[in-house]
GUZA-820688 format. One record per residue (C-alpha): residue number from 1; x, y negated, z. Coordinates in Angstrom, 2 decimals. Layout:
residues N
> sedren|east|north|up
> NUM|X|Y|Z
...
This chain:
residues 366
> sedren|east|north|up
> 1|7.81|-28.03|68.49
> 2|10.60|-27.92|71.54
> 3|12.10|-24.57|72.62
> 4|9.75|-24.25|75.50
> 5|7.19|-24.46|73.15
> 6|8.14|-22.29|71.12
> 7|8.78|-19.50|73.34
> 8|5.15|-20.15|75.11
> 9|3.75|-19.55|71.49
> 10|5.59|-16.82|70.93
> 11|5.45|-14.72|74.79
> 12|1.64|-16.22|73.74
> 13|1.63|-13.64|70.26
> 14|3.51|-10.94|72.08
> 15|0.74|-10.39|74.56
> 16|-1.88|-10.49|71.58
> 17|-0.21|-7.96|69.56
> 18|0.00|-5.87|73.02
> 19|-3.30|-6.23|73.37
> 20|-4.80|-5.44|69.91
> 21|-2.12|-2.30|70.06
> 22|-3.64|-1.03|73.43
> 23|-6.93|-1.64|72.06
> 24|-6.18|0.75|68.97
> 25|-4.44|3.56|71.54
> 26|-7.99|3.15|73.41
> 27|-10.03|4.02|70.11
> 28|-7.97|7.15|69.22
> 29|-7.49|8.59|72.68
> 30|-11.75|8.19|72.96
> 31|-11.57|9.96|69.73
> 32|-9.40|12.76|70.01
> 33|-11.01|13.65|73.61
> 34|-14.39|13.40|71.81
> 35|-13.21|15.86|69.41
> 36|-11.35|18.64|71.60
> 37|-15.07|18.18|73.82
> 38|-16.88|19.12|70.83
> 39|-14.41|22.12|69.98
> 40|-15.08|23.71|73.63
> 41|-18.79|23.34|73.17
> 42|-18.92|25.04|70.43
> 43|-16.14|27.67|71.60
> 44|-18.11|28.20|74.85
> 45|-21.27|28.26|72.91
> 46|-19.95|31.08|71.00
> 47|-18.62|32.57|73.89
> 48|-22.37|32.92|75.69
> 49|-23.66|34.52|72.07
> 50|-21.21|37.22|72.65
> 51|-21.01|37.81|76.50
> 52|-24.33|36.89|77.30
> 53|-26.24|37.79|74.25
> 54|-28.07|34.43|74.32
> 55|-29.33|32.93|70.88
> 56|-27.24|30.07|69.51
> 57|-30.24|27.08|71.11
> 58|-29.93|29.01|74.70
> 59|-26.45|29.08|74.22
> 60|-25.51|25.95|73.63
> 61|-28.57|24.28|76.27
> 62|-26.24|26.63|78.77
> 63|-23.18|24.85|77.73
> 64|-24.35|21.22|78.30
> 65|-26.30|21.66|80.97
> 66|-22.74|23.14|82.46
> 67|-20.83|20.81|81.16
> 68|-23.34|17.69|81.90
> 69|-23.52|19.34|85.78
> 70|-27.33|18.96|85.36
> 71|-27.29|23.12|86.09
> 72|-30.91|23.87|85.81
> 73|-30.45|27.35|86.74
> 74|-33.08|28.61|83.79
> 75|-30.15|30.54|82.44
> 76|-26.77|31.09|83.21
> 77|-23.79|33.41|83.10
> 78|-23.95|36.73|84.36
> 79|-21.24|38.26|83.01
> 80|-17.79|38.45|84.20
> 81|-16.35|36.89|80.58
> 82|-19.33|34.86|80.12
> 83|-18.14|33.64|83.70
> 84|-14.81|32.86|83.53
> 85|-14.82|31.32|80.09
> 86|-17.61|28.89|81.69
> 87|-14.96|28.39|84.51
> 88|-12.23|27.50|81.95
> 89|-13.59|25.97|79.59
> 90|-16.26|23.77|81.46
> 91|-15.13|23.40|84.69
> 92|-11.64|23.09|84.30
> 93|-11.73|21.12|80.93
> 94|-15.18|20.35|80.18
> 95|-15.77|17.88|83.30
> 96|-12.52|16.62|83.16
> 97|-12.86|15.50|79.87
> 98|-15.78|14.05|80.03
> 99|-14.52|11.87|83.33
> 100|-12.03|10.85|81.06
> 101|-14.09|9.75|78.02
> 102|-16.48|7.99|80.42
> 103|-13.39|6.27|81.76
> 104|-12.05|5.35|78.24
> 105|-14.85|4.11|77.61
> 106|-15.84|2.01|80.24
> 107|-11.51|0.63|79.74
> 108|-12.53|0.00|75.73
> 109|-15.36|-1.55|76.68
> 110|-13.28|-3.90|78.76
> 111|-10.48|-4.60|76.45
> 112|-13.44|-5.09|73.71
> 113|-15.07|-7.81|76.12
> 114|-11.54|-9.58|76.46
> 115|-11.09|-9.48|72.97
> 116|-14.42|-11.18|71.97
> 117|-13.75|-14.08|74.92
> 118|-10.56|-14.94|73.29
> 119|-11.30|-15.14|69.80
> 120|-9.51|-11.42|69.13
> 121|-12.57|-9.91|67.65
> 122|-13.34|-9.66|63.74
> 123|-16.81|-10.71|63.36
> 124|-17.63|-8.10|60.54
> 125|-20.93|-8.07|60.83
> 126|-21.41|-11.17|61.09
> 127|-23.27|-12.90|57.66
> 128|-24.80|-16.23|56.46
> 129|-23.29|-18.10|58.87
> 130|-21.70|-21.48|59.53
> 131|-17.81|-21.20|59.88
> 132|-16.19|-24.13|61.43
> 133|-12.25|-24.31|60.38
> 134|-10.19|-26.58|62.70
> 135|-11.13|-28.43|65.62
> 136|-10.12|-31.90|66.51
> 137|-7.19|-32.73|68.51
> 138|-8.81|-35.27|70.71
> 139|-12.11|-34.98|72.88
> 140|-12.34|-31.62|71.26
> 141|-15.09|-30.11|73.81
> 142|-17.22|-33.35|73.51
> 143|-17.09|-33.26|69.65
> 144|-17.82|-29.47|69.32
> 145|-20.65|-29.60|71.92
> 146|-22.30|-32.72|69.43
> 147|-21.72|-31.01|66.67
> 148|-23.08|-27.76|67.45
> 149|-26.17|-29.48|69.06
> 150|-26.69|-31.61|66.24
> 151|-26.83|-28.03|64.09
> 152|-28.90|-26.58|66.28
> 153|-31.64|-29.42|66.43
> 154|-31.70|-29.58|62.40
> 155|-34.64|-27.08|61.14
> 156|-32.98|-25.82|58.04
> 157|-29.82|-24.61|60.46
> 158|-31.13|-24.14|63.65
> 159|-31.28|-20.18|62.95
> 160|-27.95|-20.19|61.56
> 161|-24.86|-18.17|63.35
> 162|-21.61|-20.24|64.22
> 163|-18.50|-19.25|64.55
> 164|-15.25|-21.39|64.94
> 165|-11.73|-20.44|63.55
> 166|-8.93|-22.18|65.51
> 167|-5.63|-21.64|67.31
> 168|-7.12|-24.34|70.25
> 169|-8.87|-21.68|72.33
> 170|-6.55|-18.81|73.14
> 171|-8.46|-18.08|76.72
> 172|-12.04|-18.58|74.94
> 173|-14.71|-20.52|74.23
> 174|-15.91|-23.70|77.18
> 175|-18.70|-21.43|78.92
> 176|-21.22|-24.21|77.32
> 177|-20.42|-23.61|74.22
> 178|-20.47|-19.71|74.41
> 179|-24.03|-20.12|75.85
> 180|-24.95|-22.07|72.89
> 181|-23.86|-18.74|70.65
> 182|-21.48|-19.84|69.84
> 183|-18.32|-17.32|68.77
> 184|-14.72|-18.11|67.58
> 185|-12.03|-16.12|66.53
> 186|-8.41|-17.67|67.49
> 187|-5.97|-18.43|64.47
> 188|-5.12|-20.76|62.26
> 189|-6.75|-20.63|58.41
> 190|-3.17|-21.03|57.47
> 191|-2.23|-17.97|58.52
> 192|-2.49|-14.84|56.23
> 193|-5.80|-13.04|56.71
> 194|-7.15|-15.27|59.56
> 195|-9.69|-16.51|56.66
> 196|-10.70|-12.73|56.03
> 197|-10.92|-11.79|59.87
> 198|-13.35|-14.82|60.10
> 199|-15.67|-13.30|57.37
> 200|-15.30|-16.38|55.10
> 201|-16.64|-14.83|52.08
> 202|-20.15|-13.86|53.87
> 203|-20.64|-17.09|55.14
> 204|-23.24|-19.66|53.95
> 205|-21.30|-22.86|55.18
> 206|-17.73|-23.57|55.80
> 207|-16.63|-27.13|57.17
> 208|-12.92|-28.09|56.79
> 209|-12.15|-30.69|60.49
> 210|-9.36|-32.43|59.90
> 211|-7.56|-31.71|62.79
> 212|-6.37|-35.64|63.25
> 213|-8.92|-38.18|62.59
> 214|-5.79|-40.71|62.59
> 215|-3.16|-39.13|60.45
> 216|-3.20|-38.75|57.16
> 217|-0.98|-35.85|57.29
> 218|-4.21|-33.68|58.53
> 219|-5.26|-33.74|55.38
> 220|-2.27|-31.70|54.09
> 221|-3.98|-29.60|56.39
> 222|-7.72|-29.69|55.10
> 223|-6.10|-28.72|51.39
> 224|-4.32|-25.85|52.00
> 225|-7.12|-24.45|53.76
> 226|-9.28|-24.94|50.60
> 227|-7.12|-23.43|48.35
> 228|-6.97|-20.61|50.49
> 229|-10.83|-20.98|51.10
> 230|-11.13|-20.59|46.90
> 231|-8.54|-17.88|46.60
> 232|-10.85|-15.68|48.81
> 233|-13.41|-15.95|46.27
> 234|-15.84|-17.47|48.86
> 235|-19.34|-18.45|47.28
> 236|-20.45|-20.45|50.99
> 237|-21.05|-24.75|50.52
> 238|-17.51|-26.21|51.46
> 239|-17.86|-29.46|52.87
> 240|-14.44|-31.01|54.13
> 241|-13.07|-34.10|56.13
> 242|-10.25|-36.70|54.14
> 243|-8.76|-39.36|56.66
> 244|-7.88|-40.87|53.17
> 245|-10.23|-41.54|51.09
> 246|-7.48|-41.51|47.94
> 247|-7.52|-37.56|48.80
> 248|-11.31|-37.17|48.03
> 249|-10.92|-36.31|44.38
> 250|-8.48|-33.89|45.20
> 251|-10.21|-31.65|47.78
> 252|-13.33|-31.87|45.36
> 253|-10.86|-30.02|42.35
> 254|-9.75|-27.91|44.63
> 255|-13.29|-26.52|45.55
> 256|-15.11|-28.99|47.98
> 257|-18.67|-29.29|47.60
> 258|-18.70|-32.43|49.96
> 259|-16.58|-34.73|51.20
> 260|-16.69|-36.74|54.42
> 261|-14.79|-39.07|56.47
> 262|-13.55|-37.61|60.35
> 263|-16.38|-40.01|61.87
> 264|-16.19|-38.08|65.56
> 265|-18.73|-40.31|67.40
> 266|-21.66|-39.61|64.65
> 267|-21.33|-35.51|63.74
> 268|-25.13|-36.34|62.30
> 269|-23.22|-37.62|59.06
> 270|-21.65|-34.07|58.70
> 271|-24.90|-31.74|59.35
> 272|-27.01|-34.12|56.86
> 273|-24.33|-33.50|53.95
> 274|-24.71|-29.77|54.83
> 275|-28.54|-29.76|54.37
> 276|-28.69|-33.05|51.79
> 277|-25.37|-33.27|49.68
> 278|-24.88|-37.15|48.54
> 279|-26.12|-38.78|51.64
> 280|-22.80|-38.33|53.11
> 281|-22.10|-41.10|50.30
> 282|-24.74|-43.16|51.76
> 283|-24.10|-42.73|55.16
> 284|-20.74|-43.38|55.12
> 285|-21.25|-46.98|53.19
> 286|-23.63|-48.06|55.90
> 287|-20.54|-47.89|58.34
> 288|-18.21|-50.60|56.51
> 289|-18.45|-53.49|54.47
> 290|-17.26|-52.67|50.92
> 291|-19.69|-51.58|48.74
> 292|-22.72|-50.96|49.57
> 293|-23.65|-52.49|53.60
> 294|-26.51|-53.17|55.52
> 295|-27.43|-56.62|56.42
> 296|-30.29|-58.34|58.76
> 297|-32.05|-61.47|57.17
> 298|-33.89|-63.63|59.38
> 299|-37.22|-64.51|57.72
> 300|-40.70|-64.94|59.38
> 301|-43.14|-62.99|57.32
> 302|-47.21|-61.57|57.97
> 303|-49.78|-59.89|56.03
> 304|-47.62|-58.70|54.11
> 305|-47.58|-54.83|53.08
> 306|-44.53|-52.51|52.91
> 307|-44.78|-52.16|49.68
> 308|-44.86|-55.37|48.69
> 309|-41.35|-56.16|50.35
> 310|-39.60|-53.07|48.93
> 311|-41.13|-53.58|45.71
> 312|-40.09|-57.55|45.89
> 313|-36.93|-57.19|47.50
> 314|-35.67|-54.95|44.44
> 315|-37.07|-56.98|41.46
> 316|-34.82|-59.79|42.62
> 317|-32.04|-57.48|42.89
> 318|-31.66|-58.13|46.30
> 319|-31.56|-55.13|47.69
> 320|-33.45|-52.33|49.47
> 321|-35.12|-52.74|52.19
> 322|-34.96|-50.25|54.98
> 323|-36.76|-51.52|58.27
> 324|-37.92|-54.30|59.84
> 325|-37.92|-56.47|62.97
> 326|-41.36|-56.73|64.51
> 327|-42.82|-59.44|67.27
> 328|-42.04|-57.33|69.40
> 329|-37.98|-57.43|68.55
> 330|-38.46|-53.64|67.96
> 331|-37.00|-52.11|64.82
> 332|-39.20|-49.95|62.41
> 333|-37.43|-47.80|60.01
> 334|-39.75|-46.31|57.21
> 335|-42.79|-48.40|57.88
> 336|-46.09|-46.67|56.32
> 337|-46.21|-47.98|52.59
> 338|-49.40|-49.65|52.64
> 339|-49.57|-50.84|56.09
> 340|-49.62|-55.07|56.84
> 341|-46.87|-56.02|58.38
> 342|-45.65|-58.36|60.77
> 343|-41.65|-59.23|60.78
> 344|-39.16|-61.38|61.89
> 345|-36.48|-60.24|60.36
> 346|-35.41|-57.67|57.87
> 347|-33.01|-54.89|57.75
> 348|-31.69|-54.17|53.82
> 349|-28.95|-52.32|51.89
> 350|-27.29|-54.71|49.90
> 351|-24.09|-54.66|47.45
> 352|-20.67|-55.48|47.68
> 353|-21.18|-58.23|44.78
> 354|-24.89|-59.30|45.82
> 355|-25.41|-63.12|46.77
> 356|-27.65|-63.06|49.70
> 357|-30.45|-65.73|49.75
> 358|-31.53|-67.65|52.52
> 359|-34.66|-66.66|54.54
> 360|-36.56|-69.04|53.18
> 361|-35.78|-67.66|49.93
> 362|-37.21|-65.01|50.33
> 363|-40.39|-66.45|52.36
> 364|-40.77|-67.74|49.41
> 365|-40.88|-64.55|47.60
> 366|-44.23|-63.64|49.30
């Protein structure tokens, strides 16, 4: 990081820590007037026992009714003590102090609000939820607004609280993704105690984003935050990103429950090995060619069930089949087992060392 930079990052701290510290002064002084209002209720409540030989309930309905301003007139100082220790102690500090704690108040409630937009707040109450570590460095907005969708559309989550932990939103939140529910709290996992202040040990799911989908130096990244992640003692489902795929065993020993490649364009992959560990596995092999892959066979085939295909298709050892190409050129995924089907071409999950037959082949299978 260049000077500049560093002295943006660090005038960037400065005003945080000024802001947390006012926040604190705001709590206390809200306190201590709270307390010196309750000491001159009950001093003037006292007072109207004595010099107005009320009962303690009338007494102390006289003394917030005066200090309130309501004055209902039902009862009220006639003495000259009882009156000027009304005129002292409510009316010259009473009032005032309560101005002042409304004002307080209304300035905490401020400083609270600008807290909570940028990421300031500690979500303590906050439990069960999904905590989202990192964000990426490129298209961030676009990826966090698919992602959060995708949660939000999937049954088993869709009830689920997010919150993201990241340095990348120091002003807040996009507006769309607040309105979503979306909270965050700004800071990197890195950091001492930034895991804590995110609640990591009541949440239900963390996910680990590398922060670079294109350097493998992210996931230097992704492991110190698990370690840190364990050392918390944090029971939530890990599931983290490895741009190389010779660091997978590694972020599994050091706690991972799941691990998935940075594939930005499809965040489906990463909410299905939240809800369904192992597909991940799956998924991932139907985007490349090693291993297991997904080819399409051209072959004419009718009245021919489901069933029959899948059952067929896997005696051979060819593979499984998982859709179909119709007259139509439409493709059916998941077909009903029984029904009698009409195809021009099938869609199957084949291995790295299978030799693929010919269509006619496997016309010939049928």
């Amino acid at each position: 990081m260049n000077s500049l930079g560093l002295f943006l990052k660090k005038k960037s701290h400065g005003r945080q820590r000024y802001k947390k510290i006012v926040y604190q002064h705001a709590i206390k002084d809200l306190r201590r007037r709270f307390v010196m209002l309750a000491a001159i209720i009950v001093i003037h409540s006292i007072a109207m026992v004595f010099f107005e030989d009320l009962n303690w309930w009338q007494a102390f309905w006289l003394t917030m009714t005066s200090a309130s301003t309501t004055g209902y007139g039902d009862i009220s100082a006639a003495t000259f003590w009882g009156q000027l220790t009304t005129i002292v102690l409510i009316y010259g500090l009473g009032i005032t102090l309560l101005a002042q704690i409304a004002s307080d108040y209304v300035e905490l409630r401020l400083i609270q609000r600008d807290m909570r937009v940028k990421g300031k707040m500690e979500w303590s109450t906050m439990r069960d939820h999904l905590l989202i570590i990192n964000t990426p460095a490129l298209h961030t907005e676009r990826y966090l607004k698919l992602l959060i969708t995708q949660i939000s559309n999937t049954p088993e989550l869709e009830d689920t609280p997010i919150q993201i932990l990241t340095p990348h939103f120091p002003d807040g939140l996009p507006e769309e993704l607040r309105e979503m529910g979306v909270v965050h709290h700004t800071g990197d996992a890195t950091e001492p105690g930034k895991l804590e202040s995110a609640g990591v040990d009541k949440a239900k799911y963390i996910i680990v984003l590398s922060p670079d989908s294109q350097n493998d130096h992210s996931d230097s990244i992704v492991f110190d935050t698990l370690h840190r992640v364990h050392e918390t003692g944090a029971s939530a489902f890990l599931l983290a990103e490895a741009v190389n795929d010779l660091n997978r065993d590694r972020f599994r020993k050091a706690g991972a429950n799941a691990v998935i490649r940075p594939i930005r364009a499809y965040p489906e992959m990463l909410v299905r090995s939240l809800i369904a560990p192992g597909t991940e596995q799956v998924l991932e092999n139907l985007f490349r060619y090693q291993g297991d892959h997904t080819v399409r066979i051209d072959v004419n085939l009718s009245n021919v069930t489901w069933a029959e295909i899948v059952t067929r298709l896997i005696q051979e050892n060819i593979g499984t089949a998982l859709g179909y190409e119709n007259e139509f050129g439409d493709i059916v995924t998941h077909p009903d087992t029984h029904a009698s089907i009409t195809a021009r071409s099938l869609i199957v999950l084949v291995g790295d060392d299978t030799n693929l037959p010919s269509g006619s082949k496997i016309k010939a299978l049928f």
